[in-house]
PLY file of the C-alpha trace (Angstrom):
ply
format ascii 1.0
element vertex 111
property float x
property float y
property float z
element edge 110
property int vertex1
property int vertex2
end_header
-29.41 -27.38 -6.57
-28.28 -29.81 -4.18
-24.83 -30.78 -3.83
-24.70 -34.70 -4.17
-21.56 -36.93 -3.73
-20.96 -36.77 -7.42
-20.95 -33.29 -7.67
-18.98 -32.73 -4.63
-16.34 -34.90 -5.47
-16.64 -33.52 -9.26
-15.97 -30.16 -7.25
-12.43 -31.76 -4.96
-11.42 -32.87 -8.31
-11.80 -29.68 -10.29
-10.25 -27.73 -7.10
-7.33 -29.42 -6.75
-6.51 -29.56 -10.72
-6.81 -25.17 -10.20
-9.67 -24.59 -11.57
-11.38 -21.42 -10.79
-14.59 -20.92 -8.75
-16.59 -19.64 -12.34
-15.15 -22.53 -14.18
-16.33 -25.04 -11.62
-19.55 -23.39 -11.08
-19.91 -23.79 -15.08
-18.63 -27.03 -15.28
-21.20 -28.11 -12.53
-24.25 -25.99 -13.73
-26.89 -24.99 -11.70
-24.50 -23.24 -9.04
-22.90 -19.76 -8.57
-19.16 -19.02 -8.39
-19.96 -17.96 -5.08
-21.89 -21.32 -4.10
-18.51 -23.30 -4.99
-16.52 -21.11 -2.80
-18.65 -21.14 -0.32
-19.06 -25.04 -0.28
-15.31 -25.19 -0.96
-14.58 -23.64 1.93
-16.97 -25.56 4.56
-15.13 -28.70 2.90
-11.94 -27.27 4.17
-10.28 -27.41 0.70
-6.68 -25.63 0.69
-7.03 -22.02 -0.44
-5.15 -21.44 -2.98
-3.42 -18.05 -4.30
-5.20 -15.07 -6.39
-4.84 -14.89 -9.43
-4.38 -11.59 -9.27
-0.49 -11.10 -10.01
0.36 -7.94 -6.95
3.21 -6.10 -7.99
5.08 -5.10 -5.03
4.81 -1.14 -3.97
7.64 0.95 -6.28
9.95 2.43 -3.31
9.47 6.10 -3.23
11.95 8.27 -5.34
14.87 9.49 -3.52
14.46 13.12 -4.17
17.05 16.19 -3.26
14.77 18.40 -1.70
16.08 22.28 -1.59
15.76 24.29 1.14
12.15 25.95 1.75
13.59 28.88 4.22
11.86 31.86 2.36
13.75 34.94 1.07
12.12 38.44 1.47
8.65 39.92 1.71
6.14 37.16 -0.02
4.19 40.01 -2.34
7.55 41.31 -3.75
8.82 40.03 -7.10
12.14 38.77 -5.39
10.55 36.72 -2.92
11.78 33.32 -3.26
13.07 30.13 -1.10
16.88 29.66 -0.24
17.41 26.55 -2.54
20.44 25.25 -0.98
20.15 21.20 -0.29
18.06 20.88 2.55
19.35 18.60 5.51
17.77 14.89 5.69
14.24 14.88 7.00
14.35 18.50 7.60
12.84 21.33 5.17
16.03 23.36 5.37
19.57 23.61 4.99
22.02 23.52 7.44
22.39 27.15 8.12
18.20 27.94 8.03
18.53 24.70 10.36
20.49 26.39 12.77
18.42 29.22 12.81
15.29 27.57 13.08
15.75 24.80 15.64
17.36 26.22 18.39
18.28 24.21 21.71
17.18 26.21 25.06
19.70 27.92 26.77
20.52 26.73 30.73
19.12 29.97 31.40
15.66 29.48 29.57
15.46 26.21 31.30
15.69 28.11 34.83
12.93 30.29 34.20
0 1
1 2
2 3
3 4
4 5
5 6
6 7
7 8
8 9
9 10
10 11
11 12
12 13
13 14
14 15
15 16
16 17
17 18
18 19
19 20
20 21
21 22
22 23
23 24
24 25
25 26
26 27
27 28
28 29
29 30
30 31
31 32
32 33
33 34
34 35
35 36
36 37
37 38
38 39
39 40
40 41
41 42
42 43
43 44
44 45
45 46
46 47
47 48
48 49
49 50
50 51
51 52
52 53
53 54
54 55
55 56
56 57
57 58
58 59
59 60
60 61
61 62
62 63
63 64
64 65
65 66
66 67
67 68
68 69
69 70
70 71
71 72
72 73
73 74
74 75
75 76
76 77
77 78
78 79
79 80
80 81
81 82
82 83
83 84
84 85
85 86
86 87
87 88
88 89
89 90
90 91
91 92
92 93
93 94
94 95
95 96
96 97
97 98
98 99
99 100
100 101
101 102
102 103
103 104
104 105
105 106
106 107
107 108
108 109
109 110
């Protein structure tokens, strides 16, 4: 296939009225969807948008996450996790929080 004057203006014409690639490439005969791209591109014609509709990413569920401080020996029946509301960005409530991130004392720093 060679693409003549005819068929490359046939092509502008079909571009800029939106036609996709496979249309064109039918319309045209003799040519791939891919060819028509291809030549569409080296012809500098405006890209245009897919027509693939992208819905935008669903923002993650705000979920109350409990506090995951566990509660007795892991084998027993009453193990279990303290449950309380956990602090923001942290895996435990306040109080397991204080336990559990502790600032250095001056005198650990001196050591």
């Amino acid at each position: 296939m060679e693409w003549t004057e005819e068929r490359v203006e046939t092509l502008k014409g079909l571009w800029t009225k939106g036609y996709s690639a496979r249309q064109i490439a039918e319309r045209l005969g003799g040519v791939t969807r891919n060819a028509v791209i291809g030549k569409a591109h080296r012809m500098g014609l405006s890209s245009r948008p897919s027509p693939i509709k992208r819905e935008k990413p669903a923002a993650p569920a705000v979920k109350e996450r409990s506090c995951q401080w566990p509660v007795g020996h892991p084998g027993s029946d009453e193990f279990h996790f303290c449950g309380q509301s956990a602090e923001a960005g942290r895996p435990y409530c306040p109080k397991h929080c204080a336990v559990a991130y502790r600032r250095p004392s001056s005198n650990e720093n001196a050591a």
